[in-house]
C-alpha positions in Angstrom: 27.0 -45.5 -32.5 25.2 -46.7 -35.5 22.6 -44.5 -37.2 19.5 -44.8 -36.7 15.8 -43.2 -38.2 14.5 -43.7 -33.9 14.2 -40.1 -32.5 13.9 -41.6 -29.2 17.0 -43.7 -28.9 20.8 -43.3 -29.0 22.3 -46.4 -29.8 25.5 -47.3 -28.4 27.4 -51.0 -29.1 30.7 -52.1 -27.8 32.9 -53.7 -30.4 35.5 -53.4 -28.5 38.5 -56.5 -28.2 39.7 -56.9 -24.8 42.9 -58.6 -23.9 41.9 -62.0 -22.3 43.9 -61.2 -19.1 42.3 -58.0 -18.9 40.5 -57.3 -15.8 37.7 -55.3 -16.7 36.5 -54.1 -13.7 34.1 -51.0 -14.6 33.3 -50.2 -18.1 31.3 -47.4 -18.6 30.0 -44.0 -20.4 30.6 -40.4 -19.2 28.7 -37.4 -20.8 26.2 -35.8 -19.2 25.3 -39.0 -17.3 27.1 -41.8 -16.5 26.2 -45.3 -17.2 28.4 -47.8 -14.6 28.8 -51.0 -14.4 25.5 -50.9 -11.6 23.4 -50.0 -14.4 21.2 -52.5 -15.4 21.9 -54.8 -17.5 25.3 -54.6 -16.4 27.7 -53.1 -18.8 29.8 -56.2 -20.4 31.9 -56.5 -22.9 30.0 -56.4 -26.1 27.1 -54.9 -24.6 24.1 -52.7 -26.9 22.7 -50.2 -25.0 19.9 -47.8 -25.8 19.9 -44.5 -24.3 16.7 -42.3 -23.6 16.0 -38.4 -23.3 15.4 -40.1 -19.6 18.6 -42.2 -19.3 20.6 -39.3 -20.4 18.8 -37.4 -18.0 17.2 -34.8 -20.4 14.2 -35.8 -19.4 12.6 -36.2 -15.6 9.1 -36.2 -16.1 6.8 -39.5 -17.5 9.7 -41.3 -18.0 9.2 -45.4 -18.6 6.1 -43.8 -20.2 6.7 -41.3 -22.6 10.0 -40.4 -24.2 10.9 -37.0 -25.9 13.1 -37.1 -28.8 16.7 -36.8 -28.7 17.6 -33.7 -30.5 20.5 -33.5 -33.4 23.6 -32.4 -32.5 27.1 -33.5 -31.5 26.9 -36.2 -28.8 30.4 -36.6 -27.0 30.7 -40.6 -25.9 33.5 -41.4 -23.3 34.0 -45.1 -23.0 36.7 -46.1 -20.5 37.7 -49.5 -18.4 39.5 -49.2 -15.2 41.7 -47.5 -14.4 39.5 -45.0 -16.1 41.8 -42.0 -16.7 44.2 -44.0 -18.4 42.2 -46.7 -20.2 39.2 -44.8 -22.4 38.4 -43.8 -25.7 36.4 -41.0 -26.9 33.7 -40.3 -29.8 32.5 -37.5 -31.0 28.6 -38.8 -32.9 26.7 -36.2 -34.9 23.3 -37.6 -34.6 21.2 -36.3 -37.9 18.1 -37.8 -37.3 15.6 -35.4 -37.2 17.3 -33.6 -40.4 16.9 -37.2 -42.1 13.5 -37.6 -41.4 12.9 -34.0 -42.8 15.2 -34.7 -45.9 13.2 -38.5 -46.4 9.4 -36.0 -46.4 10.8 -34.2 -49.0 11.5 -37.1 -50.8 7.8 -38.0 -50.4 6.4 -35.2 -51.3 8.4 -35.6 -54.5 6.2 -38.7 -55.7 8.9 -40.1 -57.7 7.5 -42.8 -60.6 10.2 -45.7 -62.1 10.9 -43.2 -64.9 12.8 -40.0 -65.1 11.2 -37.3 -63.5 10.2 -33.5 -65.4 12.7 -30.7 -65.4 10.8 -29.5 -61.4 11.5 -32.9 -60.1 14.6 -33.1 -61.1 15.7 -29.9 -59.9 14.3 -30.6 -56.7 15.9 -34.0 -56.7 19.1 -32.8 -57.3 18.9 -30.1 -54.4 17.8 -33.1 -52.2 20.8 -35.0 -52.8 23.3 -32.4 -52.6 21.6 -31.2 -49.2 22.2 -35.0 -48.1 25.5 -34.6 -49.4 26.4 -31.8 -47.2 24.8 -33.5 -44.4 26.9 -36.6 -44.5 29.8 -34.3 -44.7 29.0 -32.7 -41.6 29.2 -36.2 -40.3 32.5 -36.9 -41.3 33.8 -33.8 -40.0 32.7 -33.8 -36.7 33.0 -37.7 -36.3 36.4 -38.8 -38.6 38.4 -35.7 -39.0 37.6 -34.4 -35.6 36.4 -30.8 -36.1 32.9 -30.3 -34.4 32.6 -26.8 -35.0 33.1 -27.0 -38.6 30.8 -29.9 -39.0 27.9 -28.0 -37.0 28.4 -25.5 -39.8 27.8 -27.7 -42.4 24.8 -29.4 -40.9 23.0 -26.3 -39.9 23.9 -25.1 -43.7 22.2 -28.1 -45.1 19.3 -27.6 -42.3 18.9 -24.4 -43.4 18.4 -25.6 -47.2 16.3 -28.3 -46.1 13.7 -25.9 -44.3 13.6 -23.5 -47.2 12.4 -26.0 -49.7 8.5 -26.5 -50.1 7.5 -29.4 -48.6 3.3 -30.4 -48.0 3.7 -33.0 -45.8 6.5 -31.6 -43.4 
């Protein structure tokens, strides 16, 4: 799942190697929804797809139309070929988007020049990029070392300090 700045899209791409004498007969995701290979396009080896609040079914109404954003949060991807309970694989994503975009504001609102900044700048800077750092942290928890409920600490910890700063454009 690569990262993103859309809040209406969940990205997913298959970079999967297949054996050639594989018979893949019915890739496809199960989470809330489930994306088969009836979906259209067809789910191929390879394939990009780009999920909506109305693909994953969060959203019913003005759909094809309008899409809500995808909140942040732990997204659980299965991915499996048949015979599905045997071949799958399994990610947990921490989507951060809307945190980003509230981090990248601040960042704005900072006016930076090509020079170093005063002493209020750079404190602010600095709490910037140690809020980022505990962002991509969370990140790493919940997605390489496999603890979600530690890694929704940290993000909601770095939320937290992110909505407490001052920011005029937010």
């Amino acid at each position: 799942m690569p990262d993103t700045m859309n809040d209406e899209t969940l990205t997913i791409h298959d970079t999967s190697i297949y054996a050639e004498n594989m018979n893949i007969s019915c890739p496809g995701f199960t989470s809330a929804t489930t994306i088969n290979e009836d979906s259209v396009p067809p789910l191929v080896p390879g394939f990009i797809r780009h999920l909506t609040a109305c693909n994953l079914e969060v959203q019913t109404a003005n759909c094809g139309s309008v899409y809500d954003c995808l909140p942040d949060g732990i997204y659980v991807i299965r991915y499996s070929v048949s015979p599905n309970n045997i071949l799958f694989v399994e990610y947990n994503h921490l989507r951060i988007v809307q945190a980003m975009k509230l981090y990248q504001k601040h960042l704005c609102d900072l006016e930076l020049e090509a020079c170093s900044p005063p002493a209020n700048k750079s404190a602010k800077l600095d709490e910037l990029r140690e809020i980022k750092s505990y962002l991509e942290a969370a990140k790493a928890t919940v997605e390489t070392c496999h603890k979600p409920t530690k890694g929704m600490e940290l993000y909601n910890y770095a939320l937290k300090r992110l909505k407490a700063l001052n920011c005029t454009s937010c």
